[in-house]
N, C-alpha and C positions, 0 to 999 in steps of 0.2 A: 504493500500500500504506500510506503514512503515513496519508495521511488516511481510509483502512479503520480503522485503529489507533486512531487521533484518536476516533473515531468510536464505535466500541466500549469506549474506556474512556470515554464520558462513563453508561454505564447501571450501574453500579459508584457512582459521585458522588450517584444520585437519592435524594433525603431525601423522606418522604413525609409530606406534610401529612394528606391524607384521600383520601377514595374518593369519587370523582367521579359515577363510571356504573356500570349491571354490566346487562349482556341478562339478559332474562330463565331464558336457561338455562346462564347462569352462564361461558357460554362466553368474554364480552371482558369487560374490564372496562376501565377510564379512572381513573389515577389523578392529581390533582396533589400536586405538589409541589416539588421545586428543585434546582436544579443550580448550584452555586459561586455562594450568594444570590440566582439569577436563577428567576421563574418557571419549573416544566415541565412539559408532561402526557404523562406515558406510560401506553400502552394497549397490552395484553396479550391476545393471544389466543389460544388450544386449536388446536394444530395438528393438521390432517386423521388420522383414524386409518390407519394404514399398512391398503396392499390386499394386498401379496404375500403367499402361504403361510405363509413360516417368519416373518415379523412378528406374522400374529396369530394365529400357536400360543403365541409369547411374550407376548404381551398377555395372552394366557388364561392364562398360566404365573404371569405377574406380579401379577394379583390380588390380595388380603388383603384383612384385615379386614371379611369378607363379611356385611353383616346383612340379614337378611331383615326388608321391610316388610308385608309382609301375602302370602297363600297364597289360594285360591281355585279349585278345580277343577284346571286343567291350567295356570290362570298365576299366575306366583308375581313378585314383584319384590322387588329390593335398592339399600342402597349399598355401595359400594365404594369401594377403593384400587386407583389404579394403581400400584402397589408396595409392596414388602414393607417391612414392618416394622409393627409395631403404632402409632407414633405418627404414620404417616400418614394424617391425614385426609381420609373419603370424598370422592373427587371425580369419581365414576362412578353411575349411577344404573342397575340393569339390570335389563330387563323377561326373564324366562323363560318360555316355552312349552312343556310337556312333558307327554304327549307332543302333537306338532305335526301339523298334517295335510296332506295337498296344498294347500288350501284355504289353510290359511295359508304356506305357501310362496311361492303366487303373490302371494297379497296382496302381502309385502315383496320381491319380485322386482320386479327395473326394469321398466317396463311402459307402453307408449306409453295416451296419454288420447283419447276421444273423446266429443265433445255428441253427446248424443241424444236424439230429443221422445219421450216416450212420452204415444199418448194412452188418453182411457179406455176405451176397446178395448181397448188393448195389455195396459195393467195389469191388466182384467179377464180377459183371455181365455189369456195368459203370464206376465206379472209377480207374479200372487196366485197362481196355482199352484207358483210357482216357492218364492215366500216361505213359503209350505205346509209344503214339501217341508223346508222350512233346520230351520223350528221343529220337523220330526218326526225331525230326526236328532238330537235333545238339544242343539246346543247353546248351550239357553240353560240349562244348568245351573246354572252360576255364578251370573246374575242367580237363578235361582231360591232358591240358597244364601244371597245374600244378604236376599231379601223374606222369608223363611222363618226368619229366625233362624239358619241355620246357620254360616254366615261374617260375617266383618269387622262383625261388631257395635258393636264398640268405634270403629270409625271413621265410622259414621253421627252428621251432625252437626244431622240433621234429621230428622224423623218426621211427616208430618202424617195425619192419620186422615180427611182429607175433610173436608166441610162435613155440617152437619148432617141425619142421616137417608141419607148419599151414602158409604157405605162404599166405594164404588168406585170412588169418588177421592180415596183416600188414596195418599200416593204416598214414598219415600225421597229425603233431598240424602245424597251423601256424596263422597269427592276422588275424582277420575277415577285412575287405578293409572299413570298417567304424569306425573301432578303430584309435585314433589318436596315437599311439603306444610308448606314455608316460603316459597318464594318467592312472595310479594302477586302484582307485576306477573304474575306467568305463572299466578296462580289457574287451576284448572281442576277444577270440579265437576258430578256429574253426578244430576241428577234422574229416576228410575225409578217410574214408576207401578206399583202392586201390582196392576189388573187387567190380564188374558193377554187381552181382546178387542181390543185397540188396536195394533196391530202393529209400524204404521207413521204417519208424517204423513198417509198417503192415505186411514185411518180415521177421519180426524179430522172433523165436522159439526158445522152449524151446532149446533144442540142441546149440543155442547162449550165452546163458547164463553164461557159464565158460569164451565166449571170450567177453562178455562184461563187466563182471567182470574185464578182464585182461586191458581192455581198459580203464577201470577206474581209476585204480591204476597209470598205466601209463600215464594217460595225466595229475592227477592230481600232480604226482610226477615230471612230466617230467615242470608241470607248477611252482612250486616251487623252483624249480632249478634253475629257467629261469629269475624267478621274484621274489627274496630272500625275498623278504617285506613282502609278499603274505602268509600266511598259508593258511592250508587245507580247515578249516572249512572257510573261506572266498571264496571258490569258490563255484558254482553250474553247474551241469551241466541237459541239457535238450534238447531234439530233437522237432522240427517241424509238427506240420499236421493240412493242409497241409503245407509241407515244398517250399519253394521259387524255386528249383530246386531238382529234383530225382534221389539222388546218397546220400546214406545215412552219415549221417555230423549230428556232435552232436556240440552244442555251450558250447564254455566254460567261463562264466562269474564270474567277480565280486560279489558276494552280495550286494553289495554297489550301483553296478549299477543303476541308474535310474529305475524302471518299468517302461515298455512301453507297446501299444500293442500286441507287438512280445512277450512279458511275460506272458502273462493275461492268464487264464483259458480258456481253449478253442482254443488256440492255442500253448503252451509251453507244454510237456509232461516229468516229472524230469526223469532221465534216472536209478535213485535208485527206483522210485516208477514204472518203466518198467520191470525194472529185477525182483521185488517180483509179481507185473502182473504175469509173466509167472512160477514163480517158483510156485505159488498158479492155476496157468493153470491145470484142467483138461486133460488126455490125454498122448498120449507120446510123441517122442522127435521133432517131423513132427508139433504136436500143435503148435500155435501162436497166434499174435496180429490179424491175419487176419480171427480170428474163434469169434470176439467179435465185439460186438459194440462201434460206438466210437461217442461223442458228440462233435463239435467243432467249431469253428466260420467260415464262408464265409464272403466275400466283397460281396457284389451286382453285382460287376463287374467280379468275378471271373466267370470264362467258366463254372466249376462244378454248381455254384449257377446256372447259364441261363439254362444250356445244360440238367441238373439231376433234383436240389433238389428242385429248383422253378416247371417245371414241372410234379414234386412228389405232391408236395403242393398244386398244380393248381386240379391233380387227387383225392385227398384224398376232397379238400374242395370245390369241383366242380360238 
């Protein structure tokens, strides 16, 4: 027990010089500085949010100082206080969905991962139908609020009109709604092209190629600009598949960034190693991403995994 005692009052003693580290979502940080004239570094980190019932009825009780970051259809985000009082500073970020639907239920529900090859059979014959179907239930309204003028105006940081004579690729940068829109290292911005013929990566051909190019330059120049700190080679960029919604949107991140499983093989596709894909394409300007096969991770939960590639797997080992 002494030396429990010992032990504990020396974080009381720490004098702090500076701030050493901080993750990028704020969650540790690393600081130095001293203890009775001797070097120390202490690091600090966000303990797990309690699972039980009556814990995070209180967590929801305990909130404050609630600001909303931006609105947009059915999702809205803020920051927060974990506690009351007004002079507590935000240190919650929280996404809302309302109203939510099965669909996104499952998404954030735990959910085992599976690779699966779809070829261009599959994609033609199940997977474009399927993607059909998502874009005829509205919701891409949101993006649509946004290319339209009607939302988050104020937070586009980027506008390009196309190249000349090519209104059809013109395209939006602006922060992805999970970005806390200060932290550098965990940048995360997302590039939305204004024509609705592009769905997916799998629409992508050769004949895109000079405008993908063009978009690259552009969003990475236009990100630099925006966020002086930032060089070139600190960003990355990559597209989705499958992507969360079907209107083609390239992410523009940090290197720094965390990896998550939004990064991981099998679902992050680099948008430099898309455009040598297709310049190495067989074929002429008509070929694409949708003449090849693609490997890539499913939820359990996902529709494609139930509706397709489970009862692909059922046929093949049945």
């Amino acid at each position: 027990m002494e030396e429990k005692s010992q032990s504990e009052a020396l974080v009381p003693l720490f004098k702090l010089e500076r701030l050493l580290n901080q993750d990028q979502g704020g969650r540790r940080i690393t600081l130095l500085g001293s203890i009775n004239d001797q070097p120390a570094l202490l690091t600090a980190e966000r303990a797990a949010f309690p699972s039980d019932p009556k814990a995070l009825q209180a967590l929801q009780k305990c909130l404050s100082n609630v600001k909303n970051l931006g609105t947009n259809d059915i999702y809205h985000w803020y920051l927060a206080s974990a506690g009351q009082g007004e002079d507590n500073p935000p240190d919650l970020k929280l996404n809302l969905i309302s109203p939510c639907t099965e669909k996104h239920i499952k998404k954030y529900s735990p959910q085992g991962v599976r690779m699966v090859t779809e070829t261009p059979e599959i994609y033609r014959g199940q997977v474009r139908p399927y993607i059909a179907h998502q874009r005829e239930e509205g919701r891409l309204d949101w993006v649509f609020n946004v290319l339209e003028g009607r939302k988050e105006q104020k937070d586009i940081i980027y506008r390009d009109p196309g190249q000349i004579g090519a209104k059809d690729e013109a395209f939006i940068l602006a922060p992805d709604l999970n970005w806390d829109r200060k932290t550098l290292s965990s940048l995360h911005l997302l590039a939305i092209v204004e024509r609705r013929d592009i769905w997916s990566l799998r629409d992508l051909r050769k004949s895109h190629i000079t405008w993908l190019k063009h978009m690259q330059a552009k969003i990475l120049e236009a990100t630099i600009i925006k966020y002086p700190e930032i060089e070139k080679d600190q960003i990355k960029l990559y597209l989705h598949y499958q992507p969360t919604f079907y209107h083609l949107h390239i992410h523009v991140v940090h290197v720094m960034l965390e990896p998550t499983a939004t990064q991981a093989i099998g679902k992050a596709f680099g948008l430099e190693n898309l455009v040598s894909q297709l310049e190495t394409l067989s074929g002429g300007p008509d070929a694409g991403m949708a003449d090849v096969s693609l490997t890539y991770i499913l939820g359990e939960a996902h529709d494609l995994w139930t509706q397709v590639f489970q009862p692909l797997k059922g046929g093949v080992g049945g």
